[in-house]
N, C-alpha and C positions, 0 to 999 in steps of 0.2 A: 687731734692727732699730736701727738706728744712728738720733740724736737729732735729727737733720738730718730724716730722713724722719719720724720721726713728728711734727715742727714741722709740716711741711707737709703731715700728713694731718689735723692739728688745725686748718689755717689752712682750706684747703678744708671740711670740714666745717662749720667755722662761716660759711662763705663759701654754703652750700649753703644750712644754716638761714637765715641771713638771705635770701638771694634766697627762698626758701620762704615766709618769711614775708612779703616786699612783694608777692608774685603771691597770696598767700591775703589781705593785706588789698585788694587792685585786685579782686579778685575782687568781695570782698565790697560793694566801694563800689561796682561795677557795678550789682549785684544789688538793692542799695537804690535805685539811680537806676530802674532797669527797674521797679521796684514802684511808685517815685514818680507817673513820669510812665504808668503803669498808671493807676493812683487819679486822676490830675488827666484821666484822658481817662476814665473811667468816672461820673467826676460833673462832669464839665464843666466844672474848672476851670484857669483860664488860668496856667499854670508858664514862672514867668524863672530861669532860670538868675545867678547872677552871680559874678565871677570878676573882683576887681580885688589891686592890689598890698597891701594893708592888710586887707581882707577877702571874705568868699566866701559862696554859700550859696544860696538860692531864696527866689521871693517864689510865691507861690500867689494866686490870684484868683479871687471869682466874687460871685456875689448872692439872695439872698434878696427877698421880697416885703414885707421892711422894709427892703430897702439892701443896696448892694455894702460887701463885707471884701477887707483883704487880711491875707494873714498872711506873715509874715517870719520866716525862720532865717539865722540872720547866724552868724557865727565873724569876731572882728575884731581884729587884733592893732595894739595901740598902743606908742608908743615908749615906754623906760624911761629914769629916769637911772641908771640903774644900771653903766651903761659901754656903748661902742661894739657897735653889734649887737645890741642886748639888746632882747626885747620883752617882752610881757605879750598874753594870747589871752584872752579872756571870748568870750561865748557865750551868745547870745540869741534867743531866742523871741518874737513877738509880734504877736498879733492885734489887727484895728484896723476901724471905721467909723465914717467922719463924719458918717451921713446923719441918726444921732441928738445932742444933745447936750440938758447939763443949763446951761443958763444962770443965773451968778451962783450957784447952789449944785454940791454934789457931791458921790458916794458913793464909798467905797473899801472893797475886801473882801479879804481875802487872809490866808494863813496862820498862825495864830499860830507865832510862835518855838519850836522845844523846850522842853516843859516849862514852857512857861507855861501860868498859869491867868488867864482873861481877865477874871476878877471881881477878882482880884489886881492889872491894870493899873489897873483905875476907882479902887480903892480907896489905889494909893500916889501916882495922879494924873499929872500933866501930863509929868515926865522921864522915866518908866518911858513911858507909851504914846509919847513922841517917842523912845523906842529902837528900840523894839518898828515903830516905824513906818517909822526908818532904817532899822533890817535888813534888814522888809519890803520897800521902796519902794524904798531908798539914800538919797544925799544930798539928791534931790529932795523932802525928805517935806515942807518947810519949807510948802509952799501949801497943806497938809492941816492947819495948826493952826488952825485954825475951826472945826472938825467934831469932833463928838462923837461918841463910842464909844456904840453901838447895840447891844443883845444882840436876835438874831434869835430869836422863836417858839421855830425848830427847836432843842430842846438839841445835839443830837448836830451842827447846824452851828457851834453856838456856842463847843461844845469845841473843833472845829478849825480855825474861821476869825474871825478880827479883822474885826469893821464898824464905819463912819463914816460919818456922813451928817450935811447938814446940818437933814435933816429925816426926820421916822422912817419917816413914811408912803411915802419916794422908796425907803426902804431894802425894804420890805416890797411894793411895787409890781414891784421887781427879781427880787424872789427869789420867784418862784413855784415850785411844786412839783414843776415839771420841773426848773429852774436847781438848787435844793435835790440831788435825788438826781444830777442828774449830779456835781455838786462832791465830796457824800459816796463816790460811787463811783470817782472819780479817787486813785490812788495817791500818797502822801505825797510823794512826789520831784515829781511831774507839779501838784501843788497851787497854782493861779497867784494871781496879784495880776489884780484887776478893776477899772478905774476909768472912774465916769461923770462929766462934769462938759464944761464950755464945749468942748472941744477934739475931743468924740465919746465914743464908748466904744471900750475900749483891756483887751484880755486880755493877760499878758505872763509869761511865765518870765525874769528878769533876768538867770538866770544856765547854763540850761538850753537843750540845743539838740535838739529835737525832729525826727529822722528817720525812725521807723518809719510808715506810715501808717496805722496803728490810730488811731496818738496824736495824729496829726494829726487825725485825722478827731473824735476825743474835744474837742478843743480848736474846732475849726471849729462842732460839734454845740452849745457850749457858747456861742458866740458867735451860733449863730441862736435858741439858745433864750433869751439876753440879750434878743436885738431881739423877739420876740415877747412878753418878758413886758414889757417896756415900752410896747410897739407897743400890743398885745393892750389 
């Protein structure tokens, strides 16, 4: 078989694999979408689509007997300087209601970092928890320096979740004993950032984009037991 032909049963082949693979992933994106908007018509909630040049994604909607949410999955790509054409894609999650808010004070709850020990933050003090709170937060952590580090009741929340408040009792009002087991039962990747304060409460994965609708529903579940342990 002369070198000419097997070039172009190498080029086809891989021409084959690739088309194989863009129809097994449209498949798959199909398939999510059909599940999607499954779930938003089995629990009656309201599903946008969106589809613009910089980002893409769905917004979900609905309400509770403490307030309407919505929740956001965005994929958003920003320009770089890195040269012509060049982007950057982050990837966000994030649940949201205004119909509560904490005026002049406010709570934040979220993940400790790898490997940290959160008795370890109190104790090297103020630059250690403002890292700790970058990580968590991002650059915005700068309006959380007021608030002090709060260790929750639950030990086994306290091993994997960093709180702040500006007062202990808003901290312990929050986390009731539904809110508690659902956080501990959420899988370490899925582990979000919670903030209550003037603007509403606000669930969010900063950098995670949440499509299966299990997780959706884990995240939404976590968001009405928010509003009822405050409500309540």
């Amino acid at each position: 078989m002369s070198e000419i032909v097997i070039s172009l049963l190498v080029i086809l082949g891989t021409a084959v694999l690739v088309g194989g693979l863009f129809l097994y992933l449209a498949y798959r994106k199909r398939q999510k979408e059909a599940r999607l908007v499954q779930a938003a018509r089995e629990h009656g909630w309201e599903l946008e689509h969106i589809q613009q040049p910089m980002f893409s994604g769905f917004i979900l909607k609905g309400k509770t007997a403490h307030g309407h949410w919505s929740l956001e999955v965005l994929t958003e790509a920003s320009p770089r300087d890195s040269g012509p054409g060049s982007s950057s894609i982050s990837h966000r999650t994030r649940w949201r209601c205004q119909d509560i808010s904490l005026p002049d004070r406010a709570i934040v709850i979220g993940p400790l970092p790898a490997g940290a020990n959160p008795g370890a933050l109190q104790s090297f003090g103020v630059p250690l928890l403002q890292l700790a709170l970058r990580k968590m937060i991002g650059e915005d952590a700068d309006w959380v320096s007021g608030l002090s580090q709060v260790t929750p009741e639950n030990k086994a929340l306290a091993a994997k979740f960093l709180c702040l408040a500006n007062e202990d009792q808003d901290l312990s009002r929050l986390l009731s004993l539904e809110v508690e087991n659902i956080l501990l039962k959420l899988p370490e990747k899925n582990r979000p950032v919670i903030k209550l304060r003037s603007t509403g409460l606000e669930i969010s994965l900063p950098t995670a984009q949440l499509s299966d609708p299990s997780e959706l529903e884990a995240m939404i579940h976590l968001g009405k037991a928010l509003l009822s342990a405050w409500q309540g």
